[in-house]
Structures are given as structure tokens and as C-alpha cells.
C-alpha positions as CSV (number, residue, x, y, z in Angstrom):
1,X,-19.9,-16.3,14.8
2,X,-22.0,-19.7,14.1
3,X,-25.9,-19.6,14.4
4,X,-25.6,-20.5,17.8
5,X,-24.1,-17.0,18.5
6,X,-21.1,-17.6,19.7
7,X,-17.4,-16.7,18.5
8,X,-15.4,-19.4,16.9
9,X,-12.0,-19.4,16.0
10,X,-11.0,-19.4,12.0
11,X,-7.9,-20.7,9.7
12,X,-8.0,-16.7,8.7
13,X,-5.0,-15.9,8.4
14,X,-3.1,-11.9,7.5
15,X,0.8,-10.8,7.6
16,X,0.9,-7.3,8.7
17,X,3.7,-4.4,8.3
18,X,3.5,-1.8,10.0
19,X,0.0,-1.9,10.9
20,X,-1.1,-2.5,7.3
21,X,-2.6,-6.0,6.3
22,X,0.1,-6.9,3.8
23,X,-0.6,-10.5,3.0
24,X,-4.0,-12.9,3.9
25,X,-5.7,-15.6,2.4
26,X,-7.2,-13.9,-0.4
27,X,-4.3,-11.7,-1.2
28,X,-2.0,-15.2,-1.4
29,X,-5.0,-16.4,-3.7
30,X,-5.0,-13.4,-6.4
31,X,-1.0,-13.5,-6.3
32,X,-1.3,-17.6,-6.9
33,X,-3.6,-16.9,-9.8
34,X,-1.0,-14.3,-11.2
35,X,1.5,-16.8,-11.4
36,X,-0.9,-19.0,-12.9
37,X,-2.1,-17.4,-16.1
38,X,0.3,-14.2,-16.2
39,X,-2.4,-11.3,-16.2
40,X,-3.5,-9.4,-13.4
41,X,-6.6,-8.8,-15.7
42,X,-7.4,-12.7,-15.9
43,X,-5.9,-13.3,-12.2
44,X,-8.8,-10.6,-11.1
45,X,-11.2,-12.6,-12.9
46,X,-10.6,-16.1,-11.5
47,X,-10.8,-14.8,-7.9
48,X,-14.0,-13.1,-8.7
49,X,-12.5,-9.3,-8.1
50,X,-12.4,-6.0,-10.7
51,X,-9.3,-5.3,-12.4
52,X,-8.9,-2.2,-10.4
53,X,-9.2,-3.8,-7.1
54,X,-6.6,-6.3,-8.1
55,X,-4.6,-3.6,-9.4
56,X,-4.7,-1.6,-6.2
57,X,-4.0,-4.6,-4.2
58,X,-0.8,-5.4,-6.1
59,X,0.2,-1.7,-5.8
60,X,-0.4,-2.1,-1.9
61,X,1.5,-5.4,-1.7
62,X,4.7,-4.1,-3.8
63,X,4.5,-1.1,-1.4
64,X,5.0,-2.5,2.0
65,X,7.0,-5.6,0.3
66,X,11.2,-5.0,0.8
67,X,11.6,-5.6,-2.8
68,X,7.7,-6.2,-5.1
69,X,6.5,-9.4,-5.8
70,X,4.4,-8.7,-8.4
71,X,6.5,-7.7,-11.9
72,X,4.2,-5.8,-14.5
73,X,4.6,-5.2,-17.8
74,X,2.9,-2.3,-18.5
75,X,0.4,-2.4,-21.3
76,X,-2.9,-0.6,-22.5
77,X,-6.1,-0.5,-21.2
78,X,-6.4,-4.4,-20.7
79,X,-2.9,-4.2,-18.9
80,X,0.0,-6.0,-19.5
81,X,1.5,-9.2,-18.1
82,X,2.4,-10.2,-15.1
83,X,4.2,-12.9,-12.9
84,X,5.9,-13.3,-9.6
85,X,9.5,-12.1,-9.2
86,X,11.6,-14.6,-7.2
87,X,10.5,-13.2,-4.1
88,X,7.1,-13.4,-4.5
89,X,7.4,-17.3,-5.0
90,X,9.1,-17.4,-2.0
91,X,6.8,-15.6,-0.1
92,X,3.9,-18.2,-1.4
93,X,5.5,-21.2,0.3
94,X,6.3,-19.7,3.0
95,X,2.7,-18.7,3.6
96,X,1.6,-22.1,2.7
97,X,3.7,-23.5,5.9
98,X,2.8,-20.5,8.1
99,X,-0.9,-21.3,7.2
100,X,-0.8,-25.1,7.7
101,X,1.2,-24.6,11.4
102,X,-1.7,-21.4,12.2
103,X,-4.2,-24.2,11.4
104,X,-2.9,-26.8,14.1
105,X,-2.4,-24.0,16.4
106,X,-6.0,-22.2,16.2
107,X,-7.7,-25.5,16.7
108,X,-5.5,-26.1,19.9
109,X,-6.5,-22.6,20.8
110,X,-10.1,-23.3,20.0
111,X,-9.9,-26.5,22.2
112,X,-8.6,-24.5,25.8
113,X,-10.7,-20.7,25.2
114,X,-13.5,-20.5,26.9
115,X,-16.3,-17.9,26.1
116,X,-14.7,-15.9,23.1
117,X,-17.5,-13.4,22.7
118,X,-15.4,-10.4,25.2
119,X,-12.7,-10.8,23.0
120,X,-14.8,-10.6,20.2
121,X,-16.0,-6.9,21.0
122,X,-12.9,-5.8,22.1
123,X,-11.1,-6.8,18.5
124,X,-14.1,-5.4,16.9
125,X,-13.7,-1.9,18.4
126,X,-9.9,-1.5,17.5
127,X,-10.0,-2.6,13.9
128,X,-9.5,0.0,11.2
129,X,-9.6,0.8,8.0
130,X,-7.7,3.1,6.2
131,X,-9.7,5.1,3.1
132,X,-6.2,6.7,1.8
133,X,-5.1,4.9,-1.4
134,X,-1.4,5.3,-0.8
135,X,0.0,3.9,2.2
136,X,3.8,3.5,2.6
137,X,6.4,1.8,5.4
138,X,9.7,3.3,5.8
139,X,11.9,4.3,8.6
140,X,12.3,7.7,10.7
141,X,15.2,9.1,9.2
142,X,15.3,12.3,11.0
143,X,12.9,14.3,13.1
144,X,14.2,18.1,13.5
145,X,11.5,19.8,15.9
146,X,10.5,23.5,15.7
147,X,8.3,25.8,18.8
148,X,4.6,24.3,17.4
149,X,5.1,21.5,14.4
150,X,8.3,19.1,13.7
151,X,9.4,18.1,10.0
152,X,9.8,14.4,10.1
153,X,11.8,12.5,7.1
154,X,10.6,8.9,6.6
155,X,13.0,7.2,4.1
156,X,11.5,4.4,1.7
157,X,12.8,1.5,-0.3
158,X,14.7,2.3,-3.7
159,X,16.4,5.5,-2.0
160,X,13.1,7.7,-1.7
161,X,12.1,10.0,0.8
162,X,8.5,11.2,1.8
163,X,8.9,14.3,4.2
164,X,6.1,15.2,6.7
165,X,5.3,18.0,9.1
166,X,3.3,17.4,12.1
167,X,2.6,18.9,15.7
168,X,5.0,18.2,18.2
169,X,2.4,16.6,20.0
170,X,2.2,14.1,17.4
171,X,5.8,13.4,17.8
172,X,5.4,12.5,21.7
173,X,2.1,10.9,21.2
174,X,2.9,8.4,18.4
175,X,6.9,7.8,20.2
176,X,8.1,8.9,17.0
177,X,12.3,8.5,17.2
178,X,15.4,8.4,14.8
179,X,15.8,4.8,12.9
180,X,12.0,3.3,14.1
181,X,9.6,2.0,11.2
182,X,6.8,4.2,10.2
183,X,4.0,4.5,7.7
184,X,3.0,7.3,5.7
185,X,-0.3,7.8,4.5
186,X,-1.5,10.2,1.6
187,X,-4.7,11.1,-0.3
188,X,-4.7,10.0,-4.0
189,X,-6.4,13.9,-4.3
190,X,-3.7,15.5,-2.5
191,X,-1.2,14.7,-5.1
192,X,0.0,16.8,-8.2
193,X,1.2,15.6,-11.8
194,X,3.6,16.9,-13.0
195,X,6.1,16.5,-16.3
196,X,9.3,18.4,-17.7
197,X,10.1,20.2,-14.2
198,X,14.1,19.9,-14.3
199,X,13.9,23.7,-14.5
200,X,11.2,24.1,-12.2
201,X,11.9,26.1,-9.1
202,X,8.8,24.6,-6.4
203,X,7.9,25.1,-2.3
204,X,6.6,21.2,-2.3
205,X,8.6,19.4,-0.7
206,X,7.8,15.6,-1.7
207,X,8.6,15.6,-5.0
208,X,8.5,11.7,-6.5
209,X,9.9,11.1,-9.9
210,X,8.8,7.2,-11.7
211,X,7.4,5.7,-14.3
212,X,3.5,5.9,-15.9
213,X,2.0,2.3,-14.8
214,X,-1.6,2.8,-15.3
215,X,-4.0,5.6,-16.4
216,X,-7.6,5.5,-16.2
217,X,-9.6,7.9,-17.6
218,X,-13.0,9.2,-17.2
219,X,-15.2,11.8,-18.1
220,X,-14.1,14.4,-15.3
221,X,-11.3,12.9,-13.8
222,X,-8.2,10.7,-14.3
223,X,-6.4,8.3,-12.0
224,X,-2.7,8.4,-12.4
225,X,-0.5,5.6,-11.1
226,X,3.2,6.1,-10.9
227,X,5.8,3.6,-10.5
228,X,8.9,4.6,-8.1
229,X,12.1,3.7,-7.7
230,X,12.3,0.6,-5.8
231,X,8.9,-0.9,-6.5
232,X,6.7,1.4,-4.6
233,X,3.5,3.1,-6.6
234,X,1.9,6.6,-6.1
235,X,-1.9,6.7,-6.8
236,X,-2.9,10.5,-8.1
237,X,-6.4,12.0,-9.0
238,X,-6.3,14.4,-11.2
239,X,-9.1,15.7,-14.1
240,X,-8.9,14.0,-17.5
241,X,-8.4,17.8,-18.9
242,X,-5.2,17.7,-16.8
243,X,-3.7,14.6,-17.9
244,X,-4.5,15.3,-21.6
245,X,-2.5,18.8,-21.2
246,X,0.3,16.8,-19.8
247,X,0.6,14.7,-22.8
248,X,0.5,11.9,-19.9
249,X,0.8,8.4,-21.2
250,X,1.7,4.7,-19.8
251,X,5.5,4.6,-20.3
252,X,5.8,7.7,-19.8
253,X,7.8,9.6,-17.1
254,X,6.2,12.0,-14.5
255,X,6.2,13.5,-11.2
256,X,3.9,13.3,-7.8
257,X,4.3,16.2,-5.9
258,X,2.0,16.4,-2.5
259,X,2.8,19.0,1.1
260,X,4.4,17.6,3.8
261,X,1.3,19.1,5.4
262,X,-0.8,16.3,3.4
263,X,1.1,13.4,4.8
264,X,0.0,11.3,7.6
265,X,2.3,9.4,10.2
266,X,1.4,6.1,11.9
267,X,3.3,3.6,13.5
268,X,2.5,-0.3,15.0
């Protein structure tokens, strides 16, 4: 909105998966710095974001991308390096032309569009945010309905599953059928850490196994991330007296376990 008050059209300019902003303008800029100096830590820094934003970003973007873009070496506290697989490249010029052609198209737009400011308020009301740190896209592998709830099974890249139980109701309201893409969203506090459970008999259904990518401690609790097969990364919060019982260290191997009754359906 200028200081005139009314709505103008921008060059802003997001992909979307699934409902979830996967790549914009400042996404495209972070990932740009990454394969410019090879640290997400000095990448953060040039784009005038924390490291654990950036990290969280990259996380985000790795999630809802078919194969990540971002490849981490995991390190220590200052992180390790980082550059841009072969995809990730690709995806930059490609949102380079997508961004010049969405420039000559908003000022055509701009050019025909009368009063803006309705449309505005409308776009204003049904934006969202979403507060949960881990958000993942998949696709409705099966949906086996009982009298009240339904177990849904939402399959992921890199062969993993996230199983969810919700009401029926959900089932109708969201149109939720066999082989459409989904999200599934889940609480950082609503999953549990876990290591050496091979012999472990548990109820839990989603049980995750990957790689320690990032700890960060503090004086009560302790964020856990863990890398899964296929790219995708898990975001736990557990206490710090928890993750020093574990033994849990970056490199190391662990497990996220969280209820089907703790995940979160949504579809575009």
C-alpha cells in the first residue's frame, strides 16, 4: 500500500507446495548466498537473518523439495558447510526466469486492475501462518476408516511414512482420497528421542529413524534436529537433561517418535 492508500501490485514473488510457501524472493536470496560462500552460518549473515532461522528455513525447503537443495555437512556449533546440490542450481535459474516473466506480467496486470483495495482485504483474511516447526508434503497412501476416527497413511520422499488418525469428518471435510498430495504437520514438543530401540517393543506408531544434524542446547531444554532418509528433517524439543542421558550427539543416529493423534492433515 503506497502513502496514498491504495494497493499496488509487487515483483513479490513465492512457489508454493501444498499450501506451504516453499520458495520466494528472500528464500532464493539466502540459498544464492549459500552457494556463494558455502556456510549457512555466513549465508545467514549476508542476508541479515540468525543462523537458526536460516537453518530452519533450509530444513523447510529440503522438506517440501522432491530431492533437498541444500547439502550440509554437519559440523559443531558454528555448523558445517554447505552448497547447492544439482538441483538446487537448477531451481535458482529457473526462478530467475519465472521472476523476470512475473515482472512483465504484474505490471500488465497493474496497468488493466482497477481499485485493488477489495481484493486486498479478502487476501488479507485467508492468509495463514503455520506455528508448527515440522511441516511435511507427501501423498495419501491409504485411508482405512473406523465408526468415529480414520487412520490415514501419508507416504514421504526417501520411503517414509508418517501415519495420522483423525475424525471421519475430517476425512469428508478436507476430500481426503487414496494417491492425492497432502501435508502433515507436527509440534517440535510432541516428538520423542529416542536411541538403541531395535529391541524396543512401542504403541507409537510414527517411529522415524536418521541422522543427528543439529543440536542446540540450553539451560532447560534442547532442540534436536534429525535428518531422514530422503532429505527430509524432524525438529524435536526435548530438556537438555534428556539429550545428555541419551548420549545424543551430531553424527549420531536416533529416533523421533510422535502419536498419530499428534499429527495434523492439510491439503491445497
Amino acid at each position: 500500500m503506497n502513502s496514498a492508500g491504495t494497493v499496488e501490485l509487487n515483483g513479490n514473488l513465492w512457489f508454493t507446495r501444498d499450501t506451504s510457501k516453499f520458495l520466494g524472493n528472500d528464500r532464493i536470496a539466502l540459498l544464492e548466498k549459500i552457494d556463494e560462500l558455502g556456510s549457512i552460518t555466513r549465508a545467514a549473515k549476508a542476508v541479515g537473518i540468525s543462523y537458526k532461522t536460516a537453518w530452519e528455513i533450509v530444513n523447510q525447503i529440503n522438506n517440501l523439495a522432491a530431492v533437498p537443495l541444500v547439502d550440509r555437512a554437519t559440523g559443531g556449533k558454528g555448523g558445517g558447510g554447505a552448497s547447492l546440490t544439482v538441483t538446487g542450481r537448477e531451481v535458482l535459474e529457473q526462478f530467475r526466469v519465472v521472476q523476470e516473466e512475473h515482472g512483465k506480467f504484474l505490471k500488465n496486470l497493474d496497468m488493466r486492475l482497477g481499485d485493488t483495495n477489495n481484493l486486498y482485504q479478502f487476501l488479507r483474511r485467508i492468509s495463514m501462518k503455520v506455528s508448527a516447526r515440522n511441516v511435511f508434503s507427501g501423498t495419501v497412501t491409504s485411508i482405512a476408516k473406523g465408526a468415529v476416527n480414520a487412520e490415514v497413511s501419508l507416504g514421504l520422499k526417501g520411503a517414509t511414512a508418517i501415519t495420522a488418525v483423525v475424525t471421519n469428518g475430517a476425512i469428508t471435510n478436507l476430500g481426503l482420497q487414496e494417491g492425492m498430495s497432502a501435508y502433515a504437520i507436527v509440534k517440535a514438543s510432541s516428538v520423542v528421542i529416542g536411541t538403541d530401540l531395535a529391541e524396543a517393543k512401542l504403541s507409537t506408531r510414527n517411529q522415524l529413524t536418521g541422522t543427528i544434524a543439529k543440536l542446540v542446547e540450553g539451560p532447560v531444554s534442547c532442540e534436536v534436529d534429525l535428518e531422514l532418509p530422503g532429505g527430509n528433517t524432524i525438529s524435536a524439543v526435548i530438556t537438555d537433561g534428556s539429550a545428555k542421558r541419551l548420549g545424543l550427539k551430531v553424527g549420531g543416529t536416533a529416533t523421533a517418535l510422535f502419536k498419530a493423534s499428534s499429527v495434523i492433515l492439510g491439503v491445497s
